[in-house]
C-alpha positions in Angstrom: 80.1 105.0 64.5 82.2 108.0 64.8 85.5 107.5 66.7 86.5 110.9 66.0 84.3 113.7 65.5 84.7 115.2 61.9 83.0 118.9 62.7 85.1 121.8 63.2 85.0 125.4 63.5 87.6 127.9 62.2 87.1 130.2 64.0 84.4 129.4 66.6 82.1 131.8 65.2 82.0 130.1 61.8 81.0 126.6 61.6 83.2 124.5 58.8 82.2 120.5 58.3 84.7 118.4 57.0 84.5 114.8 55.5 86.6 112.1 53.9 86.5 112.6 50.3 88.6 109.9 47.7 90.8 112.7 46.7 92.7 113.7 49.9 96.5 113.3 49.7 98.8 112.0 52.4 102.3 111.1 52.6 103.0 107.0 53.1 104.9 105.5 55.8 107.6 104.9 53.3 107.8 108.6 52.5 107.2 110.2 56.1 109.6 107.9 58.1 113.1 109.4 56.4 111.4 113.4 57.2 110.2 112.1 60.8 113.9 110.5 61.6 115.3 113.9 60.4 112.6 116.0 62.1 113.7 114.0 65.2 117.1 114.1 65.1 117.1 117.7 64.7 114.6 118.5 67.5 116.6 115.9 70.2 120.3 116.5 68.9 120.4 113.0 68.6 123.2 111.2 67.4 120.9 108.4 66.0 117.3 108.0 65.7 115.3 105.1 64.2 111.4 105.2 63.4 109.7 102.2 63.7 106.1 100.6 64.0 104.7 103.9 61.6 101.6 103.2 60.7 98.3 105.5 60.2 95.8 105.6 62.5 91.7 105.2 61.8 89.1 108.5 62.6 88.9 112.3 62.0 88.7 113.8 59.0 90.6 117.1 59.2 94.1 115.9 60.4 96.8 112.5 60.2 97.1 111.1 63.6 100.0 108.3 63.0 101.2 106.1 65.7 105.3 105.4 65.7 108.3 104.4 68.1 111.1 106.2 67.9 114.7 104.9 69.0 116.9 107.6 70.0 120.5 107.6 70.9 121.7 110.5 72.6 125.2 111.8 72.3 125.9 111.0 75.8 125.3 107.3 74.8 122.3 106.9 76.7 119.5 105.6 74.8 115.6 105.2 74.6 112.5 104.5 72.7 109.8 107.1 72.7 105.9 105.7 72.1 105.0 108.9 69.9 101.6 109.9 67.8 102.2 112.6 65.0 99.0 114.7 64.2 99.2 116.6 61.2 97.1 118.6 59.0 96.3 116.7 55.7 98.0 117.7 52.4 95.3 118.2 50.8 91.6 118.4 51.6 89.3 119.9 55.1 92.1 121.4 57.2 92.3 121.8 61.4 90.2 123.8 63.1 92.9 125.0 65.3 96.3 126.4 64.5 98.5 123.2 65.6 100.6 126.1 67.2 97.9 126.9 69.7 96.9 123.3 70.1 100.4 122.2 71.0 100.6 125.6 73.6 96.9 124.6 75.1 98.7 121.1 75.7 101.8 122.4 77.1 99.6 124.5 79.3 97.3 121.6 80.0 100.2 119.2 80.6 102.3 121.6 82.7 98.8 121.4 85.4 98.7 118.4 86.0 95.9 117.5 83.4 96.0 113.5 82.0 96.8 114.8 78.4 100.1 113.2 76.5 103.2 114.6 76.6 103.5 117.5 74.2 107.2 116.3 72.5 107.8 118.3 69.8 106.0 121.7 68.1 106.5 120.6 64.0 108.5 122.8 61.3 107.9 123.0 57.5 109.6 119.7 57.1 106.4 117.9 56.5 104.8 120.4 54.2 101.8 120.8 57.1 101.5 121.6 60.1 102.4 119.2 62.7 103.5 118.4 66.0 104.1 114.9 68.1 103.1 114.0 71.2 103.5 111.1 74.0 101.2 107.6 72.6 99.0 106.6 75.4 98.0 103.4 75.3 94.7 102.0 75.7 90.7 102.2 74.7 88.6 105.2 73.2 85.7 102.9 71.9 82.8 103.3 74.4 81.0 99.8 73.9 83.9 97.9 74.6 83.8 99.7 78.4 80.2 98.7 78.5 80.6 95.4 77.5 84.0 93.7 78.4 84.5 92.3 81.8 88.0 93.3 81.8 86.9 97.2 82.2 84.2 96.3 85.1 86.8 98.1 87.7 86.5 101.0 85.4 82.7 100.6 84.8 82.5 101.4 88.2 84.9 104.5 89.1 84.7 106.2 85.6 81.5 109.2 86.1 83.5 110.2 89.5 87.3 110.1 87.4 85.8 112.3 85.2 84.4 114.7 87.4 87.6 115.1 88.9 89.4 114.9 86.1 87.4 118.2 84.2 87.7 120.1 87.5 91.5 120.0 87.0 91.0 121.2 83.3 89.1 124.1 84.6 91.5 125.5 87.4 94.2 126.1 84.5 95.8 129.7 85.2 95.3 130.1 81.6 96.6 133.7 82.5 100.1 132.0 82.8 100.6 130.9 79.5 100.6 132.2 76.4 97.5 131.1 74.1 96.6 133.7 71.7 94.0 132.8 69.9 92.0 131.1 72.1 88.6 131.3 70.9 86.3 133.7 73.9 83.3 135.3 73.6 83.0 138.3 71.4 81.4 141.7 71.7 80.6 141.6 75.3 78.9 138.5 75.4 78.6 136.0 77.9 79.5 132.9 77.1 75.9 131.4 76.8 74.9 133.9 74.4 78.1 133.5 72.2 77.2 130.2 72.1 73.4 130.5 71.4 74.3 133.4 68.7 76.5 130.8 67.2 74.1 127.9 66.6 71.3 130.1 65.5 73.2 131.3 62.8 74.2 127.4 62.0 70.8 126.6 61.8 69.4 129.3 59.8 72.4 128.3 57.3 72.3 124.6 57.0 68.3 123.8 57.9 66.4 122.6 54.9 63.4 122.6 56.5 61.9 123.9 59.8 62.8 121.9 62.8 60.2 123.2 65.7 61.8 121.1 68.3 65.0 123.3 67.8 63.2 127.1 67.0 61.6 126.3 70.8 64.9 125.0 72.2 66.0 128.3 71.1 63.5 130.5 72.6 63.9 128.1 76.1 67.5 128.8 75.5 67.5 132.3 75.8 64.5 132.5 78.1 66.6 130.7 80.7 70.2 132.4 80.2 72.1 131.7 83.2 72.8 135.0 85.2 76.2 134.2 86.5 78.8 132.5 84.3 82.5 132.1 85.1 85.1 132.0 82.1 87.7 129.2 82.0 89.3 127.2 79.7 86.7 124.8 78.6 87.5 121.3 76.6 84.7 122.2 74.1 84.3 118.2 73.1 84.7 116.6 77.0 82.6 113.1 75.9 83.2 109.8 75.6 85.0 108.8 72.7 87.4 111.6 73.6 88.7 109.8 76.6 91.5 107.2 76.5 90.5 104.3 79.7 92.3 100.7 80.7 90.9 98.1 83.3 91.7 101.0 85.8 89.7 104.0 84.2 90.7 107.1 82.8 94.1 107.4 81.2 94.3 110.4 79.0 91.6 112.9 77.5 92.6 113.8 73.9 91.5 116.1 70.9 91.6 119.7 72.5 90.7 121.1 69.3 87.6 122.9 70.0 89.2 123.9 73.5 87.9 127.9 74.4 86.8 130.5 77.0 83.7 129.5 78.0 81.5 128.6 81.4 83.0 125.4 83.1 79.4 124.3 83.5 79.2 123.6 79.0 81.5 120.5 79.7 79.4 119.2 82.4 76.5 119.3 80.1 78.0 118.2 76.7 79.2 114.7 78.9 75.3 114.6 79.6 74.3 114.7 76.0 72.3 111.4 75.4 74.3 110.8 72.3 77.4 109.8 74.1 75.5 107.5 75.8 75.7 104.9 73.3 72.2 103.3 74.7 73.0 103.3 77.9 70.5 105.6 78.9 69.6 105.5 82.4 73.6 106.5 83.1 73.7 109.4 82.0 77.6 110.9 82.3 78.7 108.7 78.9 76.9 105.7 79.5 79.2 104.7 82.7 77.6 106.9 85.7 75.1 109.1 87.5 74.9 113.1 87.2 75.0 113.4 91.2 78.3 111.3 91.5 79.6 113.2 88.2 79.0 116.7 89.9 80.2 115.6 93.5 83.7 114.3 92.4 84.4 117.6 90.2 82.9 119.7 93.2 85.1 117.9 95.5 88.0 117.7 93.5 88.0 122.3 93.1 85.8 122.1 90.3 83.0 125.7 90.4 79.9 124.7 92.0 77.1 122.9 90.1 73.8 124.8 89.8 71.3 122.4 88.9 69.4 124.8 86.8 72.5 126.4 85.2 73.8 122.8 84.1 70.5 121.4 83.2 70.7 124.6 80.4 73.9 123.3 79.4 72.8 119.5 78.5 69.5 120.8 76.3 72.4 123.5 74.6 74.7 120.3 74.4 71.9 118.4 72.9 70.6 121.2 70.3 74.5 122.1 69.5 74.5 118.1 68.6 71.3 117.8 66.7 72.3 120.5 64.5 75.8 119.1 63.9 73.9 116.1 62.9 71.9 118.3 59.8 75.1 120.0 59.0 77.3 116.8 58.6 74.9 115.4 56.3 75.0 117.8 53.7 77.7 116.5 51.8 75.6 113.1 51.2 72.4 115.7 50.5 74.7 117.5 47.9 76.1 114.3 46.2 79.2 115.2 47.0 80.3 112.0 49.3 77.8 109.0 49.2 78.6 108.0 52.6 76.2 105.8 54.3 77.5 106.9 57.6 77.0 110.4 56.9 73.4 109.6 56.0 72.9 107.9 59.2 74.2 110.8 60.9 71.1 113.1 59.6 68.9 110.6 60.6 70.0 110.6 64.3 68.9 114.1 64.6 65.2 113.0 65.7 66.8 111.7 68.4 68.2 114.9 70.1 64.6 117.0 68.8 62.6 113.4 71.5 65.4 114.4 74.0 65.2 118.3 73.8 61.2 118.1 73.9 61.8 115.8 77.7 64.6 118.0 78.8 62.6 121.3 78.5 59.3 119.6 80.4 62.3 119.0 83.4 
């Protein structure tokens, strides 16, 4: 299973797959934790700082997320440990889809809103020979089947679909206007945002497709047949799912990776949660496996989110479900190619008959 996902696009109009290959370079913790204590000491004007508990952290293919503490005594003699995560571009091998410069801003932006997003610390230098930056270590759960199954997240179980609603509303009142994020990916040439997207994905497909997939050449003509008319542009997650959401006994705590964040209509979120992929099997609850559409849309209505037209966010989940089935053939080329004899990556082509059964039900809708 994919913890994090390892597609990118740089930029959004060109579609870049990534995967773990053997020959990827990294620092160790022994090397990173003398450049990290400087970094910090530098950043805080610190009079000491310690790093402790470094360790690299599992998923995602095109950066380093490590996990650390870091014990900081100020010159005033006050002192304090800081639960910190350092993402980084790797030293070799697929790099970020996003500048971290923009990523770190969208945070900021995020963060300064009111959004559940960590702390944004620290925008990185050229001490670590990549781009970097460190942010605030939330603790808790990503792993959807341990929410399904564990009886100490049944509170969450329970509240999650309507957290999220109101927790993606908040994303999408951001006065983006505010802040200063250029580069944030937006429809080009007078597009809409439905069409950008579209035009996107048809290009995808005509590159990567070995073979004709009918379910997706009709999804296509549905698609455009059935272009919303009116379509608001806000800042958009661009990867709202589970997986992508940190949660405790209590629910939502955090929602992370905001690296294929854009200008888009609010509504593509609402679908992409929808996809039946992020279900993990749960299938009659829709919203990630944990809740219904109608208590989804409610709590993001309720809490300022744009109003949900039905037929307008039923177009987003069968984009959200072709967008997915077509990452699925392009993350499988590598093992196609021979060049990375991942089984997982082999799986991964063979789930896209799943989203061609879902696309053909959707479209009968």
């Amino acid at each position: 299973m994919i913890t994090r996902h390892i597609f990118r696009f740089v930029p959004r109009s060109v579609f870049v797959f990534c995967f773990m290959t053997s020959t990827t370079k990294q620092l160790n913790a022994e090397q990173l934790s003398p450049l990290l204590v400087d970094f910090i000491t530098r950043s805080t004007h610190a009079q000491q700082v310690q790093v402790i508990n470094l360790h690299l952290l599992t998923g995602g293919a095109s950066r380093q997320t490590w996990s650390f503490d870091a014990r900081v005594q100020h010159e005033n003699g006050r002192n304090e440990t800081l639960p910190l995560i350092l993402r980084s571009d790797p030293h070799e091998g697929p790099q970020s889809v996003m500048d971290r410069t923009l990523e770190f801003h969208i945070l900021e932006a995020v963060y300064a809103e009111g959004v559940l997003v960590p702390k944004p610390y620290f925008l990185g230098d050229d001490s670590l020979g990549v781009p970097f930056f460190i942010m605030e270590r939330i603790e808790g759960e990503t792993i959807p089947r341990r929410l399904f199954r564990d009886p100490s997240f049944s509170q969450a179980r329970q509240s999650m679909a309507q957290q999220l609603g109101t927790r993606l509303a908040r994303i999408h009142r951001v006065p983006i206007e505010n802040y200063h994020l250029s580069g944030l990916p937006a429809p080009q040439n007078g597009r809409s945002p439905a069409e950008e997207e579209i035009v996107r994905f048809e290009e995808m497909y005509a590159t990567m497709a070995r073979e004709p997939h009918l379910a997706f050449e009709l999804a296509f003509r549905w698609l455009r047949q059935h272009m919303p008319a009116k379509q608001e542009q806000v800042l958009v997650h661009g990867d709202y799912r589970m997986g992508n959401v940190i949660f405790g006994p209590e629910g939502v705590r955090s929602i992370l990776d905001w690296e294929l964040a854009h200008l888009g209509d609010p509504l593509e979120d609402l679908g992409w949660m929808c996809v039946r992929s992020w279900r993990f099997g749960n299938d009659e609850l829709p919203v990630g496996g944990v809740g219904k559409r109608e208590d989804f849309w409610r709590a993001y209505e309720e809490a300022g989110g744009y109003p949900v037209d039905l037929t307008r966010v039923h177009f987003w989940e069968i984009f959200g479900n072709l967008r997915w089935g077509i990452l699925c053939l392009t993350l499988t080329q590598p093992f196609l190619d021979g060049q990375n004899s991942s089984v997982e990556l082999a799986a991964i082509g063979r789930r896209t008959v799943e989203t061609e059964w879902e696309l053909l039900h959707l479209m009968e809708e």
